[in-house]
Every structure is written in C-alpha cells, then in structure tokens.
N, CA, C and O of each residue as an XYZ file, in Angstrom:
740
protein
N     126.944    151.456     77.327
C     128.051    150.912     78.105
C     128.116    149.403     77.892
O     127.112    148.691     77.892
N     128.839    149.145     77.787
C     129.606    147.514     77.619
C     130.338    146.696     78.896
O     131.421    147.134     79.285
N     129.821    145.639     79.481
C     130.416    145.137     80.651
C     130.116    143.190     80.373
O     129.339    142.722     79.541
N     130.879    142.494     81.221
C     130.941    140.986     80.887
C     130.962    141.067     82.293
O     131.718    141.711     83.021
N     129.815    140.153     82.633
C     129.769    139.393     84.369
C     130.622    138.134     84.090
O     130.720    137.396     83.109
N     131.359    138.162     85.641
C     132.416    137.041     85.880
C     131.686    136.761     86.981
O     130.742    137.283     87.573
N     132.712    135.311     87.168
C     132.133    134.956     88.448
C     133.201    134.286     89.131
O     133.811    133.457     88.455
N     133.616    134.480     90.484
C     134.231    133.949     91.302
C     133.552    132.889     91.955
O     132.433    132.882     92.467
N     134.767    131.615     91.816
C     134.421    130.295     92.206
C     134.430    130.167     93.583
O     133.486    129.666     94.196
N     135.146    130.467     93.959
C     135.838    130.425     95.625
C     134.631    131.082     96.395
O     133.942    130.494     97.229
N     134.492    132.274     96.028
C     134.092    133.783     96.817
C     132.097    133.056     96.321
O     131.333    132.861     97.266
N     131.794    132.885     95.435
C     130.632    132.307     94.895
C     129.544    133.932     95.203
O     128.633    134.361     95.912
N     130.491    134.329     94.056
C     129.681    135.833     93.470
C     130.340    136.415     91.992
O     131.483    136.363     91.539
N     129.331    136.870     91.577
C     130.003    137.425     90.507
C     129.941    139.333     90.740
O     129.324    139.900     91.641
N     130.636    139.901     89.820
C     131.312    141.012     89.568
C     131.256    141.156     87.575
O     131.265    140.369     86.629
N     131.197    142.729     87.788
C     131.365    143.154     86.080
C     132.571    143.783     86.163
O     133.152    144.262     87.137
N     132.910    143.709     84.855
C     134.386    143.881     83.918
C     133.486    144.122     83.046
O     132.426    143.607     82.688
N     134.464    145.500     82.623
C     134.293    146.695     81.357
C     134.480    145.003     80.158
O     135.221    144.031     80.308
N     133.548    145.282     79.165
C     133.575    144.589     77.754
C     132.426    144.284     76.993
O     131.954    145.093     76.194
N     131.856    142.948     77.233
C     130.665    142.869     75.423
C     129.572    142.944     76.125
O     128.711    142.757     75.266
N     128.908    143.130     77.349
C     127.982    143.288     77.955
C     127.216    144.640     77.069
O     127.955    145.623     77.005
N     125.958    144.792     76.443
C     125.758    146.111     76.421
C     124.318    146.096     77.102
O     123.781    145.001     76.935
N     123.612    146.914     77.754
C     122.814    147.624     78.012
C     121.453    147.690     77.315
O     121.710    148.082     76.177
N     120.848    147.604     77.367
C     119.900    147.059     76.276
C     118.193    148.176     76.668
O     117.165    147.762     77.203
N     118.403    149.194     76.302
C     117.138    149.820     76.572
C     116.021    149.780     75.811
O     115.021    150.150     76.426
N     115.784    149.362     74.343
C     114.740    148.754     73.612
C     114.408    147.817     74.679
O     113.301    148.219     75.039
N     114.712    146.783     75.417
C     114.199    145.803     76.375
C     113.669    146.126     77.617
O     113.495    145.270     78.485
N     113.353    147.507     77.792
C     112.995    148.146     78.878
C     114.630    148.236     80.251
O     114.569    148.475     81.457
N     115.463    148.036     79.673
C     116.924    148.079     80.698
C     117.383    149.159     80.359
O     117.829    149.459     79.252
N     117.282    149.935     81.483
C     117.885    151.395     81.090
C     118.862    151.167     82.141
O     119.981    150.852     81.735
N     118.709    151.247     83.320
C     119.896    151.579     84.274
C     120.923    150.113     84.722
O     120.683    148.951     85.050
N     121.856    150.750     84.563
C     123.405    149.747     84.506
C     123.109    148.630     85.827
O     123.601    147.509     85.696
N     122.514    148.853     86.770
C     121.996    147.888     88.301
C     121.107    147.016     87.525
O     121.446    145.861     87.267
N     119.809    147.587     87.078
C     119.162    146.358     86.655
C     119.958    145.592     85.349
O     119.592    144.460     85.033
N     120.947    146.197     84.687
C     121.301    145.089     83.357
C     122.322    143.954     84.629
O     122.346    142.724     84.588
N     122.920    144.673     85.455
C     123.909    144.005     86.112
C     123.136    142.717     87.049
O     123.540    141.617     87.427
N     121.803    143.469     87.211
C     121.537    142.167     88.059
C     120.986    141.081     87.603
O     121.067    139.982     88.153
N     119.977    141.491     85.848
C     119.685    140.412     85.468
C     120.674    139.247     84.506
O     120.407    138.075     84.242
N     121.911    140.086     84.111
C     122.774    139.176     84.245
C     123.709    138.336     85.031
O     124.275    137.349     84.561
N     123.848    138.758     86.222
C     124.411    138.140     87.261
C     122.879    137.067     87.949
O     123.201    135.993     88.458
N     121.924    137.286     87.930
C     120.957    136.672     88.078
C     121.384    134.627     87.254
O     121.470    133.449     87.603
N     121.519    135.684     85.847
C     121.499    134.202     84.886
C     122.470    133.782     84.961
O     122.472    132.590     84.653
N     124.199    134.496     85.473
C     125.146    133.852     85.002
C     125.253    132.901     86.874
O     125.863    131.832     86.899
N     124.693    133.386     88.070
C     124.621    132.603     88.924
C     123.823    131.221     88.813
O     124.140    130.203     89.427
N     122.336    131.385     87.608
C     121.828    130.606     87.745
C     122.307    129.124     86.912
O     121.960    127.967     87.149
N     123.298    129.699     85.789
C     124.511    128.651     85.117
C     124.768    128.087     86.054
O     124.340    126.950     86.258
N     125.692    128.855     87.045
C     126.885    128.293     87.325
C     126.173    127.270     88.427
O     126.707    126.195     88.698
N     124.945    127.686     89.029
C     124.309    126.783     89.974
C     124.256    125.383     89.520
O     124.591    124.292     89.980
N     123.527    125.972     88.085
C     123.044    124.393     87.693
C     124.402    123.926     86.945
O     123.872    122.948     86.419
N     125.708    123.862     86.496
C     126.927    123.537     86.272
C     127.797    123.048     87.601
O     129.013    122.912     87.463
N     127.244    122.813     88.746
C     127.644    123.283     90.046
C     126.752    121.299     90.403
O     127.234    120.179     90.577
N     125.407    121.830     90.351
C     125.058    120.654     90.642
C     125.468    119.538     89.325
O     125.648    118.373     89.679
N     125.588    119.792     88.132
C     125.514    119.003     87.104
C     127.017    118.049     87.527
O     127.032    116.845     87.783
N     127.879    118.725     87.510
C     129.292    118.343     88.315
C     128.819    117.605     89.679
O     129.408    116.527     89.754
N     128.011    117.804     90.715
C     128.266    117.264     91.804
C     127.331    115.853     91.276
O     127.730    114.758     91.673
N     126.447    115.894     90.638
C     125.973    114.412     90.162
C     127.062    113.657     89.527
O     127.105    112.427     89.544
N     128.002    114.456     88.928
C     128.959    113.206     87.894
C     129.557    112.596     88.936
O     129.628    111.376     89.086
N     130.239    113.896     90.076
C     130.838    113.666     91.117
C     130.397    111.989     91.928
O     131.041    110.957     92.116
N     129.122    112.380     92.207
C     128.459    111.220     93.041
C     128.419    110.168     92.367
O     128.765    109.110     92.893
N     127.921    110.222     90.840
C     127.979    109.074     89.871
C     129.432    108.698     89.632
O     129.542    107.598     89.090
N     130.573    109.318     89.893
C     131.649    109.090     89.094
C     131.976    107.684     90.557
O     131.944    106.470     90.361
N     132.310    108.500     92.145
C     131.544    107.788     93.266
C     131.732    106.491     93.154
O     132.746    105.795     93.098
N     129.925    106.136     93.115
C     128.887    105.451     92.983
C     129.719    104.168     91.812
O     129.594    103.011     92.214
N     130.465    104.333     90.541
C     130.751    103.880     89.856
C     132.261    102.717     90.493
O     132.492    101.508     90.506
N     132.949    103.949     90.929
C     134.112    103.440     91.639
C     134.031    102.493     92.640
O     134.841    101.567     92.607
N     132.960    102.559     93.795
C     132.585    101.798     94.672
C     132.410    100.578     94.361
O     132.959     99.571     94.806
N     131.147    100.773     93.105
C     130.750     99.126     92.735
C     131.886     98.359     92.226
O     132.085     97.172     92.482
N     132.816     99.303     91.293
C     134.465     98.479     90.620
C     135.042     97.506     91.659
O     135.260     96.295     91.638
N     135.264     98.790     92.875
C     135.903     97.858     93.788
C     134.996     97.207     95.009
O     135.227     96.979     96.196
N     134.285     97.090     94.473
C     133.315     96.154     95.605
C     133.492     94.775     94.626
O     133.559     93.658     95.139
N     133.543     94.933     93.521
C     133.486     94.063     93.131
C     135.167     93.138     92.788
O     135.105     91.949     92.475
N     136.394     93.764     92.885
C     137.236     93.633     93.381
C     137.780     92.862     94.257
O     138.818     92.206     94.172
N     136.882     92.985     95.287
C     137.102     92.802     96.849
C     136.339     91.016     96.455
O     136.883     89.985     96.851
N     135.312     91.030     95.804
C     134.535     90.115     95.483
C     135.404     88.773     94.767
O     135.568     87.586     95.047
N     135.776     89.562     93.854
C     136.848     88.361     93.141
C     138.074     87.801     93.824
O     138.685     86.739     93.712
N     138.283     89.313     94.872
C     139.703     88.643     95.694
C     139.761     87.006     96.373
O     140.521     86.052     96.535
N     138.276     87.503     96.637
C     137.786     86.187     97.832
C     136.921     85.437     97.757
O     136.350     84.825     98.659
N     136.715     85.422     96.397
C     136.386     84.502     96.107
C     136.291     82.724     96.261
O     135.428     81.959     95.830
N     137.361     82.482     96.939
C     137.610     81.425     97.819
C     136.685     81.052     98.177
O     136.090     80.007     97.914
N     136.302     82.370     99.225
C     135.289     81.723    100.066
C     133.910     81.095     99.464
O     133.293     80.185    100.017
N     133.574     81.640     98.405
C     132.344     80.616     97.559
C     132.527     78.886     97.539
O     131.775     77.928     97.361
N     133.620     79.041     97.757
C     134.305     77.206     97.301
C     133.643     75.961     98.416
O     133.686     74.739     98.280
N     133.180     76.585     99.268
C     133.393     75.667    100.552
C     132.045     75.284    100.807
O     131.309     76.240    101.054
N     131.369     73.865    100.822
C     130.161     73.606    100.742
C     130.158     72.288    101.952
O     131.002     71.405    101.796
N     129.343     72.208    102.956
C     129.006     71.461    103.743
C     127.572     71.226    104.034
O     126.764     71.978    103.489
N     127.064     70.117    104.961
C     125.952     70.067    105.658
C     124.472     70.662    105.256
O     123.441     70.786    105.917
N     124.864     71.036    103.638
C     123.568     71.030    102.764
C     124.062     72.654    102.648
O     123.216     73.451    103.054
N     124.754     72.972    102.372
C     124.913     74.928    102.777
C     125.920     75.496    101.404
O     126.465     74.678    100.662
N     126.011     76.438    101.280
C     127.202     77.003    100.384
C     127.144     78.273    100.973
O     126.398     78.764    101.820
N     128.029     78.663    100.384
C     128.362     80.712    100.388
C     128.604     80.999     99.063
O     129.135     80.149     98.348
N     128.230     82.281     98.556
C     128.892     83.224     97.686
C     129.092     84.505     97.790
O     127.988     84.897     98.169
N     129.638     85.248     97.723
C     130.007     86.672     98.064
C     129.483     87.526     96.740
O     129.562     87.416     95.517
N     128.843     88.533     97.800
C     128.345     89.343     96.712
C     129.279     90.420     96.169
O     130.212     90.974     96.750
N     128.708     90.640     94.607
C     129.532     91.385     93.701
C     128.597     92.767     93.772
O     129.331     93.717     93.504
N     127.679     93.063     93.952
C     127.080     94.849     93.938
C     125.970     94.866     94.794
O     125.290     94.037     95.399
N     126.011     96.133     94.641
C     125.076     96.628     95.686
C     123.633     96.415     95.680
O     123.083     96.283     96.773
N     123.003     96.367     94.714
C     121.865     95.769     93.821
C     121.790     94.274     94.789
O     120.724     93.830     95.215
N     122.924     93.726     94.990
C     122.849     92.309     95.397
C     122.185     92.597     97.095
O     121.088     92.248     97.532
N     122.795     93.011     97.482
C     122.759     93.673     99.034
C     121.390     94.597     99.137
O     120.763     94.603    100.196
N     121.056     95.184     98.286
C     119.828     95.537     98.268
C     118.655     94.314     98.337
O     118.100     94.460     99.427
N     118.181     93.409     97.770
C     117.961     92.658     97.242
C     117.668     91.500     98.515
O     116.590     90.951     98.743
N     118.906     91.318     99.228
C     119.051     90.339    100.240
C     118.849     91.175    101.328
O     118.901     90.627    102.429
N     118.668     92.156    101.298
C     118.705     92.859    102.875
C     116.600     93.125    102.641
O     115.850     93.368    103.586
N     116.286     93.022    101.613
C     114.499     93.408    101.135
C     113.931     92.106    101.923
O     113.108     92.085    102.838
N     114.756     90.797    101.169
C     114.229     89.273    101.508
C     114.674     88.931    102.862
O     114.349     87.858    103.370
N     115.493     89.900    103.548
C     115.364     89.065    105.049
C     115.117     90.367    106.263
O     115.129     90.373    107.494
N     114.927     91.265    105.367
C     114.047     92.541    106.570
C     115.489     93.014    107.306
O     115.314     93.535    108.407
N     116.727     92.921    106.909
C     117.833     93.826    107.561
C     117.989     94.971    106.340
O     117.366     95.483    105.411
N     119.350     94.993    107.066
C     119.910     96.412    106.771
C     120.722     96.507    105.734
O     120.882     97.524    105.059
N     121.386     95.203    105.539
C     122.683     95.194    104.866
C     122.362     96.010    102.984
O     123.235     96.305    102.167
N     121.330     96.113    102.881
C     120.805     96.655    101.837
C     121.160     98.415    101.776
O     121.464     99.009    100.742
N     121.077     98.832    102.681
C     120.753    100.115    103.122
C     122.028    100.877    103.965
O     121.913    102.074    104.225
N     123.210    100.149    104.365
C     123.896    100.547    105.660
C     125.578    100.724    105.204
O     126.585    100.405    105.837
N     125.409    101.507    103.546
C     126.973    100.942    103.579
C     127.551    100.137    103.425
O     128.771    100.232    103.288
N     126.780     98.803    103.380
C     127.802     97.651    103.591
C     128.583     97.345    101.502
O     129.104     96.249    101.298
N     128.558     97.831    100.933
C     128.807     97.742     99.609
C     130.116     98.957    100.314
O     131.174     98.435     99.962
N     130.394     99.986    100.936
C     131.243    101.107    100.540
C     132.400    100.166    101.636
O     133.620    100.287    101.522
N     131.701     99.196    102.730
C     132.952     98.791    103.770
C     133.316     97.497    102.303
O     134.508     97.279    102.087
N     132.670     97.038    101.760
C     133.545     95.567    100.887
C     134.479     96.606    100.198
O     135.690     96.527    100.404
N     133.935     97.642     99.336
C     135.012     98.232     99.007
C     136.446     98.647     99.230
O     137.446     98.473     98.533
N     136.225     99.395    100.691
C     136.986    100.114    101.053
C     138.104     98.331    101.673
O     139.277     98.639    101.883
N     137.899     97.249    101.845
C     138.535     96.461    102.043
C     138.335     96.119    103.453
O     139.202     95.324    103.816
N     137.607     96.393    104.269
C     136.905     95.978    105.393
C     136.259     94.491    106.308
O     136.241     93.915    107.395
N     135.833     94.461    105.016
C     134.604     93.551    104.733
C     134.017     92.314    103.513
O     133.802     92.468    102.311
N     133.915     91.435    104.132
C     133.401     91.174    102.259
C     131.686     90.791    103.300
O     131.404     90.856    104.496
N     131.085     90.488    102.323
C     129.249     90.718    102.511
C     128.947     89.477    101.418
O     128.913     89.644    100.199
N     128.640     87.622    102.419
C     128.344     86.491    101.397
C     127.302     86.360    101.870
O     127.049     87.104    102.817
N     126.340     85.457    101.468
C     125.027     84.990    100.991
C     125.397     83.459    101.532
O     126.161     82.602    101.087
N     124.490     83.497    102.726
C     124.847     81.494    102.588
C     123.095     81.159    102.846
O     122.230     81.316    103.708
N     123.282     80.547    101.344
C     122.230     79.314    101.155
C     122.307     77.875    101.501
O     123.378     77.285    101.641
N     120.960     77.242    101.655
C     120.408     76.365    101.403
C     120.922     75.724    100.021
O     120.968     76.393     98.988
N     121.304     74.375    100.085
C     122.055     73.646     98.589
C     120.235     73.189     97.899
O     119.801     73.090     96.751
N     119.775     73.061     98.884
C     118.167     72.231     98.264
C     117.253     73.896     97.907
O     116.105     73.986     97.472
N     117.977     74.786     98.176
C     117.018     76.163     97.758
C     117.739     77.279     97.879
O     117.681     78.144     98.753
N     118.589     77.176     96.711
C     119.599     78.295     96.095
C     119.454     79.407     96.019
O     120.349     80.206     96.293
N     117.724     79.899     95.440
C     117.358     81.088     95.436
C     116.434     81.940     96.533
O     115.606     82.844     96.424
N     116.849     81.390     97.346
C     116.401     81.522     98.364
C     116.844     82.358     99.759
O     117.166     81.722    100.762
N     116.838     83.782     99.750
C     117.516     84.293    100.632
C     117.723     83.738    102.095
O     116.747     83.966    102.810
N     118.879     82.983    102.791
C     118.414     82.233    104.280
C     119.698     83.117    105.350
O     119.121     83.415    106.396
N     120.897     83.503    105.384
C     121.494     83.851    105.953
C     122.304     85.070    105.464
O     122.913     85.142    104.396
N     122.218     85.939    106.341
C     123.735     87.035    105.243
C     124.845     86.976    106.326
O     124.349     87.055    107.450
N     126.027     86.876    106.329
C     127.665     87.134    106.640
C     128.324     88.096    106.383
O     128.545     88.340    105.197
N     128.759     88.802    107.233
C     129.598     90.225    107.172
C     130.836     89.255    107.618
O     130.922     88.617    108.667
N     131.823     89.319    106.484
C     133.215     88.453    107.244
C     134.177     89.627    107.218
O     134.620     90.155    106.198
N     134.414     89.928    108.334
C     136.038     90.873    108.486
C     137.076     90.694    108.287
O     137.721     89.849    108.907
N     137.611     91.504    107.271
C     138.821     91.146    106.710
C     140.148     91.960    107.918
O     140.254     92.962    108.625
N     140.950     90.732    107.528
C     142.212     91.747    108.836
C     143.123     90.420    108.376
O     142.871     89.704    107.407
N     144.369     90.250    109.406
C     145.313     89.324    109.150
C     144.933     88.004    109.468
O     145.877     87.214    109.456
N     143.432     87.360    109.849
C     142.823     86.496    109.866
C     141.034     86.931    109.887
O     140.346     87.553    110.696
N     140.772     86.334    108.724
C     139.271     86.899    108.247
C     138.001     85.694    109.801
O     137.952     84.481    110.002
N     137.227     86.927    110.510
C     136.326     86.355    111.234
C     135.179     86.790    111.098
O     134.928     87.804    110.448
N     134.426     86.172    111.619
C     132.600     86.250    110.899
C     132.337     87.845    111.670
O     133.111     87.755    112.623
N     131.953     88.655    111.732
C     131.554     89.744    112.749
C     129.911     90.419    112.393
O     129.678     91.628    112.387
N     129.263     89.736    112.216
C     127.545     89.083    111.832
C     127.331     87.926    111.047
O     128.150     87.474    110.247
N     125.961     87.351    111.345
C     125.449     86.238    110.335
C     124.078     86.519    111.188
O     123.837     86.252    112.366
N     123.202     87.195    110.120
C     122.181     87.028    110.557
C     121.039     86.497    109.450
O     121.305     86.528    108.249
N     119.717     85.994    109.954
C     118.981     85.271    109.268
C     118.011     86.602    108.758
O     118.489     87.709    108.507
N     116.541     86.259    108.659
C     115.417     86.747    108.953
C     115.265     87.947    109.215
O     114.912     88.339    108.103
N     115.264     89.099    110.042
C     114.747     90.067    110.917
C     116.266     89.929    111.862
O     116.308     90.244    113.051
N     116.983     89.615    111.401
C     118.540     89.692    112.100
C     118.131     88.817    113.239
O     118.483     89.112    114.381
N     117.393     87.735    112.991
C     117.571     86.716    114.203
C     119.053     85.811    113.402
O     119.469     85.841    112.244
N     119.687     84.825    115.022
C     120.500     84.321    114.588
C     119.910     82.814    114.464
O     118.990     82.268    115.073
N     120.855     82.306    113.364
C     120.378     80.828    113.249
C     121.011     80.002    113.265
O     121.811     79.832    112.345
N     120.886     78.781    114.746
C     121.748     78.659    115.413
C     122.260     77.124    114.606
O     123.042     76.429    115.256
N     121.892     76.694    113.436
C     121.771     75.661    113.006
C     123.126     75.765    111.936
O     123.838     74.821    111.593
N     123.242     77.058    111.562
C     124.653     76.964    110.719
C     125.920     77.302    111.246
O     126.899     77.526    110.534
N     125.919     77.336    112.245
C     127.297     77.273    113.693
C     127.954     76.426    113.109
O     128.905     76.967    112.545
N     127.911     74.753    112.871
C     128.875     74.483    112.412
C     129.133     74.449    111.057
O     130.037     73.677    110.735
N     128.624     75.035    110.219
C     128.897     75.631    109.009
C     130.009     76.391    108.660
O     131.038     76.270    107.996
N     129.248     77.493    109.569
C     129.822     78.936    109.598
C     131.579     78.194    110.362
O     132.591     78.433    109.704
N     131.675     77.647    111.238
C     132.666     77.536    111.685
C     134.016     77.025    110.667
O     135.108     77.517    110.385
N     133.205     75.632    110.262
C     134.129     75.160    109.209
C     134.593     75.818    108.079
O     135.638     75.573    107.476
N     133.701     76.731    107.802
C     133.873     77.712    106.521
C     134.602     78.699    106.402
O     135.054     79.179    105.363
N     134.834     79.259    108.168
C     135.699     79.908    108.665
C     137.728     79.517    108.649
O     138.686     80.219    108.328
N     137.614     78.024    109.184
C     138.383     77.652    109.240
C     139.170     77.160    107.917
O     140.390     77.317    107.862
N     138.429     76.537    106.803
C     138.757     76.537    105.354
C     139.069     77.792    104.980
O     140.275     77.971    104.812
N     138.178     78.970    104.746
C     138.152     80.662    104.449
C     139.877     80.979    105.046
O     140.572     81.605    104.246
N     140.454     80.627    106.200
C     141.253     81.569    107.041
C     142.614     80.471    106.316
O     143.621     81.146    106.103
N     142.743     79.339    106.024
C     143.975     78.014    105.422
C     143.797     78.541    103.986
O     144.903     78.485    103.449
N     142.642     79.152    102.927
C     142.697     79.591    101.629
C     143.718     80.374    101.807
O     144.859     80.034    101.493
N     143.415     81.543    102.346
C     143.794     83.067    102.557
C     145.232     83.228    102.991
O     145.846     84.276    102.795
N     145.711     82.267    103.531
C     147.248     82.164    103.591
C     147.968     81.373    102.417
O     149.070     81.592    101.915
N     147.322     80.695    102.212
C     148.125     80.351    100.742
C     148.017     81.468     99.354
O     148.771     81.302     98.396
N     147.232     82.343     99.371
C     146.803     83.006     98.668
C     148.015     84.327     99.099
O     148.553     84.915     98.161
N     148.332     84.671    100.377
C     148.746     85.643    100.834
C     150.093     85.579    100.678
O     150.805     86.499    101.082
C-alpha cells in the first residue's frame, strides 16, 4: 500500500492520503498504524523544528527591526546631544547593547526593561549624560518622553539614586531640547 502523510497547519496534526508512501516490511513495518505513525512521528518532528526555525527568524527578524528604529528615533533627536553646560553633555543612545552596558555600570534596569522597544516604538528616547572631564564614564541615564513637548520622566544615577547636582543641567537641557524640537517640527 502506498500513502503520503500531510499535515495540517491550523489543526497541528497530520493525516494520510493514498500515494508514494509504501510500507516497508523488509524494515520490520508490516502493519499500515505503525508505518503511519512512524511517519507522522517524523513529518511532526519537521514541521516542529520548521516551526521553531521560523519563530527564531521571526524574533530575529523582531530584534533586527527594533534596533533600525531605535536607532531612528536616535538620529531624530539627535539635537539633544548638542547641548553642553556646567561641565555635562548628553548623547542619546543608538542600541540596545548601549543600554545594556549603561544599565551593568550603574546597577539599573534600563539595560533589561524594554527601554530600547519604548525608543523605538517612539515613546521615549534613552541619553547618557556625562561628565565633560570623564566621558567614559557611566554618571547619569535620562528617559526623556517624547509627546508635543519632550519632558525628563527619569534621570537616575547609580542604583537609581537621584543626583541632585544636575537639576540645573537637566533643566536647561530641557528647555534648549523642547526650542530645538519646534523648529525641527
């Protein structure tokens, strides 16, 4: 007897149809249940691993898109890098790698919490404000909210303590950041 296992995507089972399937009793397969099951066995175990192979591109395809437009979001506003006072700068980060990285060196979250999928999604942008005398130096992170006037909605240091020394930083930077953004708009 001759049969071809299919498989339904939806239903996530397969079924035989009369065709090139044959039966194979030199292999010890005599009865039509066991040929049926050890091919439905293998053709489930395809489609499993074709199933996950797809949901990785899926996540990678994702994963790919996010960083594009995170980085997007990055160039939009770039502005805000421009603005340097009282020994301080900002730059806005371009990937997630970055946010990883700065959230390791100051014991938060921003590494770990999404904050790469909110810059994306247009939420958010996520800058870095340093020290001008120690650039590489992780000292503050900024979650600035984007809306019809961009406002700080975190700045935390360390262990998410706040540091009360770049208030007027943060303020002025705010106020430059929000006079860019309308000329831009």
């Amino acid at each position: 007897m001759r049969f071809t296992i299919e498989y339904d995507m939806e239903k996530k089972e397969g079924f035989m149809v009369p065709g090139s399937f044959e039966m194979d009793e030199a292999k010890g397969v005599s009865d039509e249940k066991e040929v049926y099951r050890k091919a439905l066995r293998h053709t489930t175990q395809e489609r499993m691993a074709e199933d996950e192979r797809l949901k990785a591109e899926g996540e990678l395809a994702k994963r790919v898109m996010t960083a594009r437009r995170m980085k997007d979001m990055a160039d939009r506003f770039s502005f805000l890098s421009d603005f340097r006072a009282d020994g301080y700068y900002v730059f806005v980060a371009t990937s997630k790698d970055e946010l990883i990285d700065e959230g390791f060196a100051l014991h938060h979250c921003v590494g770990r919490m999404d904050y790469d999928k909110r810059q994306a999604d247009g939420q958010s942008v996520i800058c870095f404000l340093r020290r001008e005398s120690a650039p590489d130096v992780p000292y503050v992170t900024v979650e600035v909210k984007v809306s019809d006037r961009l406002s700080v909605s975190q700045c935390y240091g360390d262990r998410d303590r706040v540091i009360p020394e770049v208030d007027g930083f943060v303020k002025g930077w705010m106020k430059y950041a929000n006079a860019q953004m309308r000329k831009v708009s």
